[in-house]
DRENLUM-846649 format. One record per atom (N, C-alpha, C): x negated, y, z; atom name. Coordinates in steps of 0.1 Angstrom, whole numbers, plus 5000, padded with zeros to 4 digits. Example, Ala and Ser with C-alpha at 12.3 -4.5 7.8 and 13.67 -1.06 7.14 Angstrom:
    X    Y    Z at
 4868 4943 5078  N
 4877 4955 5078 CA
 4868 4967 5078  C
 4872 4978 5071  N
 4863 4989 5071 CA
 4871 5000 5079  C
//
This chain:
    X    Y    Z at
 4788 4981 4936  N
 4797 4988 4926 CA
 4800 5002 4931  C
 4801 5009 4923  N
 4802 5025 4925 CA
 4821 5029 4921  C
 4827 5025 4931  N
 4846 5026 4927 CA
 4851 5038 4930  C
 4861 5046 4920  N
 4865 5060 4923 CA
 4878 5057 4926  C
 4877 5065 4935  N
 4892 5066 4938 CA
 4901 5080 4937  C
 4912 5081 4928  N
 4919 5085 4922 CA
 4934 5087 4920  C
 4937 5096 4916  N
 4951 5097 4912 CA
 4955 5086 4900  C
 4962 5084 4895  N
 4966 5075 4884 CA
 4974 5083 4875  C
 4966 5081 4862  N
 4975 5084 4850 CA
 4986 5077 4841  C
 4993 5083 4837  N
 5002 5075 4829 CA
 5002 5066 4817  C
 4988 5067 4808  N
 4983 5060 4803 CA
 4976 5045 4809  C
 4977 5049 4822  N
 4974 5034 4833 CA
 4983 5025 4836  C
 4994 5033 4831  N
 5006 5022 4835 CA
 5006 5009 4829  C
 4999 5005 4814  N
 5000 4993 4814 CA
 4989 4983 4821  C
 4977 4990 4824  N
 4964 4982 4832 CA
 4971 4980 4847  C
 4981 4992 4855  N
 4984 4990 4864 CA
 4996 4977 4865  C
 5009 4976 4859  N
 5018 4971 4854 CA
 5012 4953 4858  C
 4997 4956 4848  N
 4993 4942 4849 CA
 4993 4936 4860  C
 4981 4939 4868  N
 4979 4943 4883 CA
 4992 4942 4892  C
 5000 4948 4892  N
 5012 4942 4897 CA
 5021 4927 4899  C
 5019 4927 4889  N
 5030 4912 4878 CA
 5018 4903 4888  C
 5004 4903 4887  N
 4994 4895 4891 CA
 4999 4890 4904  C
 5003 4905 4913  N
 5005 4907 4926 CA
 5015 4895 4932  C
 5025 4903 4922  N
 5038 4893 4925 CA
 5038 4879 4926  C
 5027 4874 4914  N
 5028 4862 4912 CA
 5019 4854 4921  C
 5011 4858 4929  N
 5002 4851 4940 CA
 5016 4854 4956  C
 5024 4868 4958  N
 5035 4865 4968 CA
 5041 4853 4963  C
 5043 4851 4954  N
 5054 4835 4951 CA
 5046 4826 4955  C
 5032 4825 4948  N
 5025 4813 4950 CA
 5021 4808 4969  C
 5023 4818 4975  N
 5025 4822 4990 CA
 5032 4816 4995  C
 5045 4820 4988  N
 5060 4813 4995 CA
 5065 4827 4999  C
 5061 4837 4999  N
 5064 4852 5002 CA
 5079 4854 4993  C
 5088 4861 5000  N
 5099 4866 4994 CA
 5097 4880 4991  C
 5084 4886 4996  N
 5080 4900 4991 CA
 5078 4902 4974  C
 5086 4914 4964  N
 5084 4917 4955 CA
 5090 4904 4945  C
 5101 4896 4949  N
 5102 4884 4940 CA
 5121 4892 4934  C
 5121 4902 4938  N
 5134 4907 4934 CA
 5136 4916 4921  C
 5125 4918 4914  N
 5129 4931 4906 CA
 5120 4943 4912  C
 5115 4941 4918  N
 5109 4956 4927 CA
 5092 4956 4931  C
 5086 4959 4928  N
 5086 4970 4918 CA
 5085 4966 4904  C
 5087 4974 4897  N
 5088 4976 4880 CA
 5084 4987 4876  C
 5081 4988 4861  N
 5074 4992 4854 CA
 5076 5007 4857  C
 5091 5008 4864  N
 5099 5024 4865 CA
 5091 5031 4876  C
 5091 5017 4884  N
 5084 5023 4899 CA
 5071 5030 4899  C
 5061 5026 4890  N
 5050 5028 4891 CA
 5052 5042 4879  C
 5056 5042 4873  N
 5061 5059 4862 CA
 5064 5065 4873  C
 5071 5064 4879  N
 5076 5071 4889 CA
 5067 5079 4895  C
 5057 5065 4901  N
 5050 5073 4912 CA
 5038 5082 4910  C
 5038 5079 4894  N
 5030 5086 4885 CA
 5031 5098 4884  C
 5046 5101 4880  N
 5051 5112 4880 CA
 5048 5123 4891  C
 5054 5116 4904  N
 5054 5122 4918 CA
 5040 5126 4919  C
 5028 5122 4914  N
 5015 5122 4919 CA
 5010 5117 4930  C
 5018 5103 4933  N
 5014 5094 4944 CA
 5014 5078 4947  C
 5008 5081 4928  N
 5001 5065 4925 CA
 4988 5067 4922  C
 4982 5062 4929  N
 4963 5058 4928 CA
 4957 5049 4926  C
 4948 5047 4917  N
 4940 5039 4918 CA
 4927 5038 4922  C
 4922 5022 4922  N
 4908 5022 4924 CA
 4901 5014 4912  C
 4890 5026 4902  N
 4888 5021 4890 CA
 4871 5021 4893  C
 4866 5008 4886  N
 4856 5006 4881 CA
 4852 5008 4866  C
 4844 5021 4869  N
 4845 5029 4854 CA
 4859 5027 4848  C
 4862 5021 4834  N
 4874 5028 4832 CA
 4887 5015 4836  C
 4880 5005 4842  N
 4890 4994 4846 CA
 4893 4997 4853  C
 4908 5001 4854  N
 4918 4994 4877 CA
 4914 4986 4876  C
 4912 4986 4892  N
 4909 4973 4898 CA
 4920 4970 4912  C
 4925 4987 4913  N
 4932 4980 4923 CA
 4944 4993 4923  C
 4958 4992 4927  N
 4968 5001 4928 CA
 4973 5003 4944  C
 4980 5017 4946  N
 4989 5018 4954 CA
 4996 5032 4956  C
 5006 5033 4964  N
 5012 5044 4958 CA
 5009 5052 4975  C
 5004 5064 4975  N
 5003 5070 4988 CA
 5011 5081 4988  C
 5019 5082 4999  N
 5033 5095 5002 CA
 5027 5099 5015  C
 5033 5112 5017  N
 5031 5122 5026 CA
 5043 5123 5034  C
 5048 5115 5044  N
 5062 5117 5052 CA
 5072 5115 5045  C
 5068 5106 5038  N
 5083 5099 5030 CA
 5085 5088 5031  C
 5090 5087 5040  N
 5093 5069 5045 CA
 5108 5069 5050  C
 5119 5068 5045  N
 5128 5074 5057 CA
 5130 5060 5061  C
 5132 5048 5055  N
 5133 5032 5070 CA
 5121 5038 5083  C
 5111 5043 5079  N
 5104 5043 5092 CA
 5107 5054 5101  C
 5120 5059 5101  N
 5127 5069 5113 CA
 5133 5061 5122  C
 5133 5048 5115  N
 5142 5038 5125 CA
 5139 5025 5126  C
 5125 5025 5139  N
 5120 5012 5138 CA
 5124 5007 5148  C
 5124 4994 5147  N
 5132 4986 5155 CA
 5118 4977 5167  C
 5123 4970 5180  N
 5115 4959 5185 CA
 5102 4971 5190  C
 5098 4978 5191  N
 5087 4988 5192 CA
 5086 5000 5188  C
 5075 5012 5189  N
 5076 5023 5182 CA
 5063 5027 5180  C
 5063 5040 5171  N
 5053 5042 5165 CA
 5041 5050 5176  C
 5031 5048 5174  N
 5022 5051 5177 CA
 5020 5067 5180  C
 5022 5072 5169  N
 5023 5089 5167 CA
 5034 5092 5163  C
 5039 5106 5166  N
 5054 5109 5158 CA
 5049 5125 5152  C
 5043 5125 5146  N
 5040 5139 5135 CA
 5036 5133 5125  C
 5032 5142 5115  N
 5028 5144 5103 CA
 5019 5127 5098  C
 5024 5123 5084  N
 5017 5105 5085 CA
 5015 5105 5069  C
 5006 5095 5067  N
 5009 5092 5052 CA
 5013 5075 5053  C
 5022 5076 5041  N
 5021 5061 5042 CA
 5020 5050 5027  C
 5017 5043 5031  N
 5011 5031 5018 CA
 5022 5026 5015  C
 5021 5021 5003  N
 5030 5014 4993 CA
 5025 5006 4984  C
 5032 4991 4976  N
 5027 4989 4968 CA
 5011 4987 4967  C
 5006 4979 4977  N
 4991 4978 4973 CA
 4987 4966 4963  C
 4981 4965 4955  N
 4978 4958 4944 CA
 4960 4954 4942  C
 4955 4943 4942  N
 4943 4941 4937 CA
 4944 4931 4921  C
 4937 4937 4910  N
 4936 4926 4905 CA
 4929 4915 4902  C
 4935 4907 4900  N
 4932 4890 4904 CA
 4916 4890 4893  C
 4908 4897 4889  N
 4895 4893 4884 CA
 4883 4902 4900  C
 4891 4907 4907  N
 4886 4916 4915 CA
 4890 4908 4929  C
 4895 4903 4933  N
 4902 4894 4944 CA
 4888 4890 4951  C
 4887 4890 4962  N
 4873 4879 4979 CA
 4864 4894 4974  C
 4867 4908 4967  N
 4854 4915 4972 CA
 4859 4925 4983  C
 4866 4929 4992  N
 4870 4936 5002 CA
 4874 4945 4994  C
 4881 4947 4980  N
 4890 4959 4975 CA
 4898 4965 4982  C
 4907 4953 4991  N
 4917 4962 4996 CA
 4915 4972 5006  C
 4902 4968 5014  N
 4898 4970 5023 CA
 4888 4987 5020  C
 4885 4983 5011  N
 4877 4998 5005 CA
 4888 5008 5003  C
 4900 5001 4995  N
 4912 5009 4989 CA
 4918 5019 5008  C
 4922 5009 5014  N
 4925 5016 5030 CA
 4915 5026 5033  C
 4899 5026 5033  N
 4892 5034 5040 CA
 4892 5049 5030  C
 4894 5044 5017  N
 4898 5058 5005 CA
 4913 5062 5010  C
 4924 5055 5013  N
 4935 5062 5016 CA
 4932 5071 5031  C
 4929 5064 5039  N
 4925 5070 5055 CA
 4918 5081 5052  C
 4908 5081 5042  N
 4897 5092 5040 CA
 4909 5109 5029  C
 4913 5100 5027  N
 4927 5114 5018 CA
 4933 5115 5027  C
 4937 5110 5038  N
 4950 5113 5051 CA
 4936 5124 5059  C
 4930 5122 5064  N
 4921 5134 5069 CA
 4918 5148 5061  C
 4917 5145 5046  N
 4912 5155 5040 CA
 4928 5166 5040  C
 4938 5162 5043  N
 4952 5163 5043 CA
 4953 5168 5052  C
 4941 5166 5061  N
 4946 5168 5081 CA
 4958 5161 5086  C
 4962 5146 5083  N
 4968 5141 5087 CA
 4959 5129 5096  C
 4966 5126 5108  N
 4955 5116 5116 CA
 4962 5100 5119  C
 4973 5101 5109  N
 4980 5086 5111 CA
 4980 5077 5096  C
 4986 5071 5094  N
 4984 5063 5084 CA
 5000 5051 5088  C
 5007 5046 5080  N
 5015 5036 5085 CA
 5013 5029 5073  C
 5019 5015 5074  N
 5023 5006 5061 CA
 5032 4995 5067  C
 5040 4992 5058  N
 5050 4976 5064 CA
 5043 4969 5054  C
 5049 4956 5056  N
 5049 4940 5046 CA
 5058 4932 5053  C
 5060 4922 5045  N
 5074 4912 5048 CA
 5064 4907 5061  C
 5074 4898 5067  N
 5063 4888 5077 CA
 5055 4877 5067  C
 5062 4874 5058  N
 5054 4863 5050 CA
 5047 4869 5040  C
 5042 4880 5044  N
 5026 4881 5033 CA
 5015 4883 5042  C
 5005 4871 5038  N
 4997 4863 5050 CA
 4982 4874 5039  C
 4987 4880 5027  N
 4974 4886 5023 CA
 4972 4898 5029  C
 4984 4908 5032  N
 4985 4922 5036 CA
 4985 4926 5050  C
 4989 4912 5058  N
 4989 4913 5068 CA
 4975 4907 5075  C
 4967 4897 5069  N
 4954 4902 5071 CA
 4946 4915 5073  C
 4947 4921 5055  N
 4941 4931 5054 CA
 4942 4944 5064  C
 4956 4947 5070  N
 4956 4958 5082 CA
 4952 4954 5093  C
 4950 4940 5097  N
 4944 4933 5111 CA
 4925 4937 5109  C
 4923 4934 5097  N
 4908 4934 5098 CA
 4908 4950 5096  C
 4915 4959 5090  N
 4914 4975 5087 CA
 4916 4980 5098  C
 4920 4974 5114  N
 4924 4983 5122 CA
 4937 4987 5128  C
 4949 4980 5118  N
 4962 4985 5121 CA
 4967 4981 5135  C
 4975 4987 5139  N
 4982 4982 5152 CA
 4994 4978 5147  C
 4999 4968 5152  N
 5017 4962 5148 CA
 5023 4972 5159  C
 5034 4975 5152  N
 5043 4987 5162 CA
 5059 4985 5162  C
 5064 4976 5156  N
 5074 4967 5152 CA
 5081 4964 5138  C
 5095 4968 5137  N
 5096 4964 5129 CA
 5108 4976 5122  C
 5105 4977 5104  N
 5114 4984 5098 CA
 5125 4975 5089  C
 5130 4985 5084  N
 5141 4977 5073 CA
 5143 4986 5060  C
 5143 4972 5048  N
 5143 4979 5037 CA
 5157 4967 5033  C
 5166 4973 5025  N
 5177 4968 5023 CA
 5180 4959 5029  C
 5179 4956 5045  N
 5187 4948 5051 CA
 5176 4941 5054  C
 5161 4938 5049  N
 5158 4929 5051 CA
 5145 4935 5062  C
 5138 4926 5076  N
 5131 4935 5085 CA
 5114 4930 5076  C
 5108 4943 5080  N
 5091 4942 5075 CA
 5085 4947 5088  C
 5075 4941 5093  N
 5063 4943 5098 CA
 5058 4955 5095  C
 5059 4964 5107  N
 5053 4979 5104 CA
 5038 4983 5116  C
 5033 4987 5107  N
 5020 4990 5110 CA
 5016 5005 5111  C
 5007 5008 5118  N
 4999 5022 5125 CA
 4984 5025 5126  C
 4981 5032 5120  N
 4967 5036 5122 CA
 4960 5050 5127  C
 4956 5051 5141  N
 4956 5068 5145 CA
 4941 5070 5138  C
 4941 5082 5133  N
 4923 5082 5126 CA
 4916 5097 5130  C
 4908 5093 5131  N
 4896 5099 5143 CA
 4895 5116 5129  C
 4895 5123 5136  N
 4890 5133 5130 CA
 4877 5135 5120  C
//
């Protein structure tokens, strides 16, 4: 398959939206307390639309897969706890990664990381970070087999996530 990877339009919000809801509902089926609150929503992903830092990964005109990529906007990760980061300059970091469930066992997410890593160089940026709760046994695969280093741990309204690091080669 020949997958583009892209900014996201706002006409995507309902293919994306989908994709999400999917997301959520496999953390529950998990036992994951990740995303079972309200968050994200339909706002979040307009949002990041908006900001120009929601992407997808589309097969011709279907997503197949979402996430939201920022440039040094992380502010929990000024204050990580149990460890530290790897690098301390300039990072991008992941959000919100999403496959959808007709797309699921083909290494999407895994393509989706080497397209974000591949935009963090074109950036001249050489780090990469991402969290997840401790109980998402999908995401925290996916940065074990992509390379991440665990570097400890952040916090997002009180509650701690598994933060992750990736230094990338020029």
């Amino acid at each position: 398959m020949n997958y583009q990877f892209r900014k996201a339009t706002d006409t995507e919000i309902p293919q994306i939206w989908k994709i999400i809801q999917q997301a959520i509902r496999r953390r529950k089926e998990d036992g994951s307390e990740q995303w079972q609150n309200g968050y994200p929503n339909p706002e979040t992903i307009k949002n990041d639309i908006e900001k120009g830092v929601g992407f997808v990964l589309a097969d011709m005109e279907t997503i197949v897969a979402y996430s939201a990529i920022l440039i040094n906007d992380e502010p929990a990760y000024n204050d990580i706890k149990k460890g530290q980061w790897l690098t301390h300059g300039d990072f991008v970091v992941v959000h919100r990664v999403a496959v959808s469930d007709e797309y699921l066992g083909q290494g999407l997410a895994q393509k989706m990381f080497r397209h974000i890593e591949d935009y963090a160089i074109g950036k001249h940026i050489h780090s990469v970070k991402v969290d997840t709760n401790f109980d998402n046994p999908a995401m925290l695969r996916i940065v074990e087999k992509a390379g991440y280093t665990y570097c400890g741990e952040v916090y997002f309204n009180g509650s701690p996530r598994k933060a992750f690091e990736k230094v990338l080669e020029a």
